[in-house]
C-alpha positions as CSV (number, residue, x, y, z in Angstrom):
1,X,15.1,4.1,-3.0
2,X,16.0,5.9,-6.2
3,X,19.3,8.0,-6.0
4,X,17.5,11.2,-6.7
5,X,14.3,10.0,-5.7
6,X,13.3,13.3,-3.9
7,X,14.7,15.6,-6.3
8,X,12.6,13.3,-9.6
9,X,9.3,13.8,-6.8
10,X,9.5,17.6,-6.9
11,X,10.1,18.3,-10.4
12,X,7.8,15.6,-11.2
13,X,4.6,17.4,-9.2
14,X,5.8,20.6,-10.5
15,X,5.5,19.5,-14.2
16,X,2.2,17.8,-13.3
17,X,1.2,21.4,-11.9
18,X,2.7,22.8,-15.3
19,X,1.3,20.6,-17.9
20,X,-2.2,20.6,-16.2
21,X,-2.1,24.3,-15.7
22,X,-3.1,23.7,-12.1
23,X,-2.1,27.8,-11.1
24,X,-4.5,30.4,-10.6
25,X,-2.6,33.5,-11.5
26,X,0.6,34.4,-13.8
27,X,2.8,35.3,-10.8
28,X,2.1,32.0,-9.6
29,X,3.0,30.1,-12.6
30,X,6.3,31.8,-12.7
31,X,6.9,30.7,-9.2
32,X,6.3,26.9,-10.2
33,X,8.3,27.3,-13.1
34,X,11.4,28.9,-10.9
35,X,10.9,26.5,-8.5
36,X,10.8,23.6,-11.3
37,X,14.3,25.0,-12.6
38,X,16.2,25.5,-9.4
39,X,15.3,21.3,-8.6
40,X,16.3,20.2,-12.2
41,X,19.4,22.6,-11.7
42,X,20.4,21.3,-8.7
43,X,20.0,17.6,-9.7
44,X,22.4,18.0,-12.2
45,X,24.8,19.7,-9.8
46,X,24.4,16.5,-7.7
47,X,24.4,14.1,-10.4
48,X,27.6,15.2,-11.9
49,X,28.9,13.9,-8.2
50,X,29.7,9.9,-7.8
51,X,28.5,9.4,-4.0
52,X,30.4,7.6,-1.3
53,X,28.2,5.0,0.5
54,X,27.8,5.4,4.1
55,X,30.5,3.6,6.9
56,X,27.5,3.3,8.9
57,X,24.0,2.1,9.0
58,X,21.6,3.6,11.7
59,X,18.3,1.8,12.1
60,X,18.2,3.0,16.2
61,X,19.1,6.0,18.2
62,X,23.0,6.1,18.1
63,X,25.5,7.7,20.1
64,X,28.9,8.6,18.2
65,X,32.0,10.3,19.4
66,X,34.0,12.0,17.6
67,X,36.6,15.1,18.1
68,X,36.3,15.1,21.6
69,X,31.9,15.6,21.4
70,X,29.5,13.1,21.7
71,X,26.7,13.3,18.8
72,X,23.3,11.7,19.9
73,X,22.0,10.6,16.5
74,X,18.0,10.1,16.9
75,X,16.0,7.2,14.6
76,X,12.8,8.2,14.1
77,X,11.7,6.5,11.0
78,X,9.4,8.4,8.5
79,X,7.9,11.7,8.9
80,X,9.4,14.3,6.3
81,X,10.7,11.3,4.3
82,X,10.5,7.3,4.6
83,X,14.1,7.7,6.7
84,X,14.7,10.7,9.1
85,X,17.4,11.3,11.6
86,X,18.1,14.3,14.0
87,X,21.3,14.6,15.0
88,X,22.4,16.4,19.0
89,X,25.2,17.6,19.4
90,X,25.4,17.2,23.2
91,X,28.6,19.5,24.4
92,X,27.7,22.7,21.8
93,X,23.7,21.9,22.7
94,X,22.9,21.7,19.2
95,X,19.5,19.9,17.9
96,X,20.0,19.6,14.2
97,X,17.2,18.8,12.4
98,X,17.0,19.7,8.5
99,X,14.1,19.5,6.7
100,X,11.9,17.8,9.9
101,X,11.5,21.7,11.1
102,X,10.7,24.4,7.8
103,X,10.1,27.7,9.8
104,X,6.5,29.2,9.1
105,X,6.5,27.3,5.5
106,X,3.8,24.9,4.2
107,X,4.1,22.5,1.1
108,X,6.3,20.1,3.3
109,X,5.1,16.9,2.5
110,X,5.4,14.1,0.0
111,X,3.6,11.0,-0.6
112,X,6.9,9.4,1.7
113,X,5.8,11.7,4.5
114,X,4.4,10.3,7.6
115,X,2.2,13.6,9.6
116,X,1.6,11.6,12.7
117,X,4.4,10.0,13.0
118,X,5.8,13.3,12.7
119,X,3.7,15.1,15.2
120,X,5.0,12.2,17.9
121,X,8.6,12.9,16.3
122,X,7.9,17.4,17.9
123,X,6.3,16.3,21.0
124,X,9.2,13.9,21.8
125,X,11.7,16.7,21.2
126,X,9.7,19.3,22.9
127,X,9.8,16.8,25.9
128,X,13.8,16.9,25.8
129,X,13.9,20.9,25.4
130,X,16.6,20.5,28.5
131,X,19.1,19.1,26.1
132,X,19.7,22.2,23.6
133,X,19.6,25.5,23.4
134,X,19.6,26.1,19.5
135,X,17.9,24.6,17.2
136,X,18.9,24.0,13.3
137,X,15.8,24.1,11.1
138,X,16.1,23.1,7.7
139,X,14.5,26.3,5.8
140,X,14.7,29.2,7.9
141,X,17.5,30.7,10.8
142,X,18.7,29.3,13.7
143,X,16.2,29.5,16.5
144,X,17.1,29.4,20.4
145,X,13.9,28.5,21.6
146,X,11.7,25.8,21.5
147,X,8.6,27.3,20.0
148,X,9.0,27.0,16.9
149,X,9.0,23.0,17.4
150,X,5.8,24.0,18.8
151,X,4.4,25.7,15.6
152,X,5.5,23.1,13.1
153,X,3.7,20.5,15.1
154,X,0.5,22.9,15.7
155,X,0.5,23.0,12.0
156,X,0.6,19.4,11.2
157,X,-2.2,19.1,14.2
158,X,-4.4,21.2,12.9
159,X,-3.9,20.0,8.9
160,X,-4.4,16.1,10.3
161,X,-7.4,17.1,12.0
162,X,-9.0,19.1,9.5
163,X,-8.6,16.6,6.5
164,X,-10.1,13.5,8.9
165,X,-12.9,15.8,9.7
166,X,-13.3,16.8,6.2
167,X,-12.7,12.7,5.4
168,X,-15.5,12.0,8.2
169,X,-17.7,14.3,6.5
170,X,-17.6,12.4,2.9
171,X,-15.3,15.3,1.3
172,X,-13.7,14.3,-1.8
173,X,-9.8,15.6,-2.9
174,X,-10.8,18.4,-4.8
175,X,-13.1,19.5,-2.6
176,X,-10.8,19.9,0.7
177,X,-8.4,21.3,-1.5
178,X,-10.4,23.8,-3.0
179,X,-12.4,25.1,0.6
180,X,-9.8,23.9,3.4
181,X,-7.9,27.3,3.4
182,X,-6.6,27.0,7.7
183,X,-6.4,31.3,7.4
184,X,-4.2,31.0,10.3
185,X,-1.3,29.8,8.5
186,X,-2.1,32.9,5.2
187,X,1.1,34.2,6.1
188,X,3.1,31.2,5.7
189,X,5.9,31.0,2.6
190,X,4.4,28.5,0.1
191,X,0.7,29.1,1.1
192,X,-0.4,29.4,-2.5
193,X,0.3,25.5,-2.0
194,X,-1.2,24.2,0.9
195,X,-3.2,21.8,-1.2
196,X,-0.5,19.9,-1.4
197,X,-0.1,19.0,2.1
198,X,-3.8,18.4,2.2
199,X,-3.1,15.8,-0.6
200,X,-0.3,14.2,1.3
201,X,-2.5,14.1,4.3
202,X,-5.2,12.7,2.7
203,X,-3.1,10.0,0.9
204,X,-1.5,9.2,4.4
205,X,-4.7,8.5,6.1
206,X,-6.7,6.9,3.1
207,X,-3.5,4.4,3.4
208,X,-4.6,3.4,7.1
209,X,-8.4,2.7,6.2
């Protein structure tokens, strides 16, 4: 895996979405072209940084003790990436879980996400709501209950479904991007993007055929 390989992903498909002038309105293109600068700008803060390699490799769920807690550090494989780990921190009741929970956001998947596995990755933490009482998203607040688990994976549901019904019914790309809007999630931040999850989606289930 590249050493920047998710930072070169996004400002690569935001150029794309610049240099094919895939925006419908000005405001929008102004957001792509923010969000284009604050990846390249914090590459370089990151690049200018020689990184220390890790002590330990997890390929399984892990249990690690250190400063009198125990951390329970959960393998999941892919979901949001190719490689994702949530990390409980069992004596504060802490479920840490970065970017695998974005509160209320769309545009959360690459072409290294995996939505089912990542659907299986909720309900298997839902399951085990006994063992924390606050949860760490990775975009948004703290939460301290375990709903919102259960509207990022509602989201995903619904997205999977609708792309393999649209997939069953001989829709191409373009058109489930264009006409599969899923209204319910309008007041979501990134919405203007939602396309791109349907691409991912897609992608991710044209891969299994």
């Amino acid at each position: 895996m590249k050493k920047y390989g998710h930072y070169n992903e996004e400002i690569d498909t935001l150029s794309s979405l610049l240099n094919n002038m895939e925006f419908s309105s000005y405001d929008e293109r102004m957001q792509i072209e923010e969000d284009l600068k604050f990846w390249k700008e914090n590459k370089d803060f990151l690049e200018s940084y020689v990184p220390t390699p890790p002590s330990l490799k997890i390929f399984s769920d892990t249990t690690l003790k250190c400063g009198g807690k125990t951390f329970k550090i959960l393998f999941f494989g892919t979901a949001h990436t190719d490689n994702d780990l949530v990390v409980l921190d069992c004596e504060d009741r802490l479920l840490i879980m970065g970017d695998l929970l974005c509160l209320r956001k769309c545009y959360i998947m690459s072409s290294r996400s995996g939505a089912e596995n990542w659907i299986a990755l909720l309900d298997h933490l839902i399951e085990r709501q006994d063992e924390y009482d606050y949860v760490i998203p990775g975009h948004g607040g703290t939460v301290e209950t375990v709903d919102a688990l259960k509207e990022q994976r509602d989201y995903l549901t619904t997205l999977v479904d609708s792309v393999r019904q649209g997939c069953h019914r001989g829709f191409s790309l373009q058109q489930l991007k264009e006409e599969l809007r899923l209204e319910k999630y309008r007041d979501y931040l990134m919405y203007d993007r939602i396309g791109l999850d349907i691409d991912a989606v897609w992608q991710q289930l044209k891969g299994k055929e």
